[in-house]
C-alpha positions as CSV (number, residue, x, y, z in Angstrom):
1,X,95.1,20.9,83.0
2,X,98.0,22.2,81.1
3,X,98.7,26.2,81.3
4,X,100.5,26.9,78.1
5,X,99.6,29.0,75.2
6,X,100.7,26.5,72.4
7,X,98.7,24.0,71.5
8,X,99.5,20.5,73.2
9,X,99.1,16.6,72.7
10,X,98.9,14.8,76.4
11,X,99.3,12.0,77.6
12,X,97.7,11.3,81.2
13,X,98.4,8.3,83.8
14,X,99.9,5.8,80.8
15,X,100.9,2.3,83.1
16,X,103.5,0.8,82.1
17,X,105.6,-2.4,84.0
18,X,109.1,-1.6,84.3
19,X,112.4,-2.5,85.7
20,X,113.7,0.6,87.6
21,X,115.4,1.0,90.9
22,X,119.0,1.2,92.1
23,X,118.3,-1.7,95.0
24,X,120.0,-5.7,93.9
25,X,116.0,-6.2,94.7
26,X,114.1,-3.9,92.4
27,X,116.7,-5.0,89.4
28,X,114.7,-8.4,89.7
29,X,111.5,-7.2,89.3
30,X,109.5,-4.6,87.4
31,X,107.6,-2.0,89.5
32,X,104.2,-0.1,88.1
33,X,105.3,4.0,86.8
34,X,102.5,6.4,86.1
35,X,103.6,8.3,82.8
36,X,102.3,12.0,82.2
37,X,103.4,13.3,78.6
38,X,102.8,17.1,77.5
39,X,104.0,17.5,74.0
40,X,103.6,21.0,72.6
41,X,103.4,21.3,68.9
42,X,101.1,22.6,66.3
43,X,98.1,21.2,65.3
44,X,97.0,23.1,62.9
45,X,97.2,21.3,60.3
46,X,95.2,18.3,61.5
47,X,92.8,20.5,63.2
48,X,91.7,21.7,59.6
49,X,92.1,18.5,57.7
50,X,90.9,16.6,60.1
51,X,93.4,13.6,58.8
52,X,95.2,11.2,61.3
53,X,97.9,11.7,59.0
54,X,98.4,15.4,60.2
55,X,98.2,14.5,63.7
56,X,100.9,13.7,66.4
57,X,99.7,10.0,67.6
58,X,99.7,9.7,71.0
59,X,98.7,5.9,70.6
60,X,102.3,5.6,68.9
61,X,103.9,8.0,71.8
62,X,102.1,5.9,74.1
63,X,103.6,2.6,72.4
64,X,106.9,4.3,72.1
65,X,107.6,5.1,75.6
66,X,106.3,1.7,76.8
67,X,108.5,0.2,74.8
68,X,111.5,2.6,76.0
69,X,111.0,2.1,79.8
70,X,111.2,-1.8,79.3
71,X,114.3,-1.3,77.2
72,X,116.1,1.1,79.1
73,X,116.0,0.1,82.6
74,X,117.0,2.4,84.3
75,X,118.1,2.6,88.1
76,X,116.5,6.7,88.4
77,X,113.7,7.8,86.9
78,X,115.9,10.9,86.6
79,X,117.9,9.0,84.2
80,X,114.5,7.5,82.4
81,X,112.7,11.1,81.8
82,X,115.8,12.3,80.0
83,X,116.3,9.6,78.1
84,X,112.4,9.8,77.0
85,X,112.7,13.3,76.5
86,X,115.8,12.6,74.4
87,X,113.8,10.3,72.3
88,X,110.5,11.7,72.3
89,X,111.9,15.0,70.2
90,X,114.3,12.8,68.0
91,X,111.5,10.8,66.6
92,X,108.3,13.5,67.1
93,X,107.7,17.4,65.8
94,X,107.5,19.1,69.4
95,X,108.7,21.8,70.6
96,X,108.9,21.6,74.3
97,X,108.1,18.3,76.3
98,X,106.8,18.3,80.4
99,X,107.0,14.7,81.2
100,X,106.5,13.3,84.7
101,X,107.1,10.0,85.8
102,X,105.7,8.5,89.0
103,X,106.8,5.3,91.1
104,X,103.1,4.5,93.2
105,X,104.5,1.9,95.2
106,X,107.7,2.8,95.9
107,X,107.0,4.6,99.4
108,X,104.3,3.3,101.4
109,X,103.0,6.6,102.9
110,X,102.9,8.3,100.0
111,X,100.6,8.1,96.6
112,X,103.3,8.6,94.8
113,X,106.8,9.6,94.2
114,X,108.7,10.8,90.9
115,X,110.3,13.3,88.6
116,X,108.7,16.1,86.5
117,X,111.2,17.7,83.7
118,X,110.5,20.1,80.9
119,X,112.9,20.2,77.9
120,X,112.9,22.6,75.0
121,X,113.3,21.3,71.4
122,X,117.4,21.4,70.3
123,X,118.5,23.9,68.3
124,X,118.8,22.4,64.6
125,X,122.1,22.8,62.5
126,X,120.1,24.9,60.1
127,X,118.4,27.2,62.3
128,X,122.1,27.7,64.4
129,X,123.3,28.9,61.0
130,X,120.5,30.9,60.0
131,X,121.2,32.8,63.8
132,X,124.5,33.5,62.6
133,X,124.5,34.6,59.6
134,X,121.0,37.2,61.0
135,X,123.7,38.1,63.3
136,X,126.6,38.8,61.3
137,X,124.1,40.9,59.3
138,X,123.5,43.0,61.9
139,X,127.2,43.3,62.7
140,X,128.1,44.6,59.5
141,X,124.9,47.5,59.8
């Protein structure tokens, strides 16, 4: 399923109703997407305690990005994976996220078409400082 050496909470074939699409036509409707979601993070914890508490929900990530494609409304789902991304690490502890989103009706001949993106956790403020000062340690060797 997922080839990756950290552990991973996934999320496969989540339906959600949305509007998306750049035609006057498809901004009046909402059109079916097919979510995949592959958050990697540690488990750990959870894994030993065996506590919801310790775990990543994917019932609230599920939730969440619902709730986000109906909000955002995007015209490409270029634009919608990075803003799911975007929101996915700002609320969630993850480290990298492969999300691929999937329009089923949108060419007849086809199963499918979509995006797939992966996106690494942003640097924090802390950790940027913590670089620098390592490497102005070094310097001074």
């Amino acid at each position: 399923m997922f080839y990756t050496e950290s552990d991973v909470v996934f999320v496969k074939g989540l339906k959600v109703e949305a509007v998306i699409g750049v035609f006057d036509w498809e901004r009046a409707i909402t059109q079916p997407l097919l979510i995949d979601i592959a958050l990697e993070t540690d488990i750990s914890r959870a894994a030993v305690s065996d506590d919801v508490s310790d775990a990543l929900s994917y019932k609230e990530v599920c939730d969440d990005v619902s709730e986000w494609c109906i909000e955002i409304k995007a015209k490409l789902l270029e634009h919608l994976a990075g803003q799911i991304s975007d929101k996915l690490f700002a609320k969630y502890d993850c480290q990298k996220i492969t999300l691929s989103i999937a329009k089923p009706t949108a060419i007849t001949a086809a199963d499918a078409v979509g995006v797939q993106i992966t996106r690494y956790a942003p640097v924090s403020t802390s950790e940027l400082a913590d670089t620098e000062v390592s490497d102005s340690q070094s310097d001074d060797a």
